[in-house]
C-alpha positions in Angstrom: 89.0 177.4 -14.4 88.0 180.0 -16.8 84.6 180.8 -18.4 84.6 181.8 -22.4 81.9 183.6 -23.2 82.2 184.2 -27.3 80.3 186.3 -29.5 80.4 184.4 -33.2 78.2 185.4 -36.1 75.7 182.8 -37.1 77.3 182.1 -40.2 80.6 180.8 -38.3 79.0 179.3 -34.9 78.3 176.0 -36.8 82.6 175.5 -37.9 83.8 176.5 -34.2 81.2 174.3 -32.2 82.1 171.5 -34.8 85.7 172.2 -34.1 85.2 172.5 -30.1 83.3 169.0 -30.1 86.3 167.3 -32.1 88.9 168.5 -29.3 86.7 167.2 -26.6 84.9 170.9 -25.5 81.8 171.4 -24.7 79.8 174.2 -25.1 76.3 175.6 -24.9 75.2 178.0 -27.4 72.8 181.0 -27.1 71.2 182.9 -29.8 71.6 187.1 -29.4 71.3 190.0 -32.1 74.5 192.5 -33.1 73.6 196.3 -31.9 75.2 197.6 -35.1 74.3 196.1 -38.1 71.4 194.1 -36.3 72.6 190.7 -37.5 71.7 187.2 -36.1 75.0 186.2 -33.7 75.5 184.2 -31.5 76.9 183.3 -27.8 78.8 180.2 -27.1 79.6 179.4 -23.3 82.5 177.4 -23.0 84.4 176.4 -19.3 87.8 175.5 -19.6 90.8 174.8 -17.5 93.1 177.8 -17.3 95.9 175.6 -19.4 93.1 175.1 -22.1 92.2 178.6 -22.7 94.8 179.3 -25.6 93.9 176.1 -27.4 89.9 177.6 -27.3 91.0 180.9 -28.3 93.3 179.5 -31.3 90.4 177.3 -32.4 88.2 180.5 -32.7 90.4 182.3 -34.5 90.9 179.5 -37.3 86.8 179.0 -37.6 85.5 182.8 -37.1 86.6 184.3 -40.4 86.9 188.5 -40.8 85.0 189.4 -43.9 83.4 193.2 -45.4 79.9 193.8 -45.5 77.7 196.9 -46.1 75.7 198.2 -43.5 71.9 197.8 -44.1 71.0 201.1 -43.0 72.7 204.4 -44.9 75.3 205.9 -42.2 75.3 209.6 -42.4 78.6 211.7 -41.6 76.1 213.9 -40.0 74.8 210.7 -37.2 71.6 210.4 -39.2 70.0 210.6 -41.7 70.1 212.8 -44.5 71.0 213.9 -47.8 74.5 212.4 -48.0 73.9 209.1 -46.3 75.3 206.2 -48.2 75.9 202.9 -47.1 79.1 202.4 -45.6 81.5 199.3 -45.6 82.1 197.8 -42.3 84.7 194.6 -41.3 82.4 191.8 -39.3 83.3 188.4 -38.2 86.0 187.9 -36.0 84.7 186.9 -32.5 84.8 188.5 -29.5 85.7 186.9 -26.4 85.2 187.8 -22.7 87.6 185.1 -20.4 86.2 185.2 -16.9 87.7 183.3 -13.9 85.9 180.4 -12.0 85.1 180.7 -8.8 83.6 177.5 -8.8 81.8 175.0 -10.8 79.3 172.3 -10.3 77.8 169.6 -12.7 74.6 168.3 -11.3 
């Protein structure tokens, strides 16, 4: 058995738990904060059977789309800030996912 621990932003959690709940997934879903551009995410906890995992993963990449954004805060070339800071374009979405193994599992 395998644990998927997924980082989504908030704008795609709602399309991959939908998805997950029509295959017959479930997940639980925890709310967290992005360290760079300080955007809501958020963590969904999914325990699969090691045959299932690629099915998951394929399901997250269909729902968790890739876009550009501009970061809030003017980046610097320098590391902060100062007279040639701009705001710089970034890629977000995506997810990323962290597949653990099982030692073992209990439903009480």
């Amino acid at each position: 058995m395998k644990l998927l621990v997924t980082v989504v932003q908030d704008q795609d959690v709602q399309k991959l738990l939908e998805r997950l709940t029509e295959e017959g997934f479930s997940a639980t879903k925890l709310a967290s904060t992005g360290g760079f551009l300080k955007v809501g995410n958020t963590t969904v906890i999914v325990g699969v059977d090691d045959d299932k995992v690629e099915d998951v993963l394929t399901f997250t990449r269909e729902t968790c789309e890739k876009r550009d954004q501009y970061s809030p805060t003017p980046v610097s070339p320098f590391g902060r800030s100062g007279i040639l800071s701009r705001p710089q374009k970034v890629a977000v979405g995506g997810a990323t996912v962290f597949i653990l193994d099982v030692e073992r599992f209990e439903r009480i």
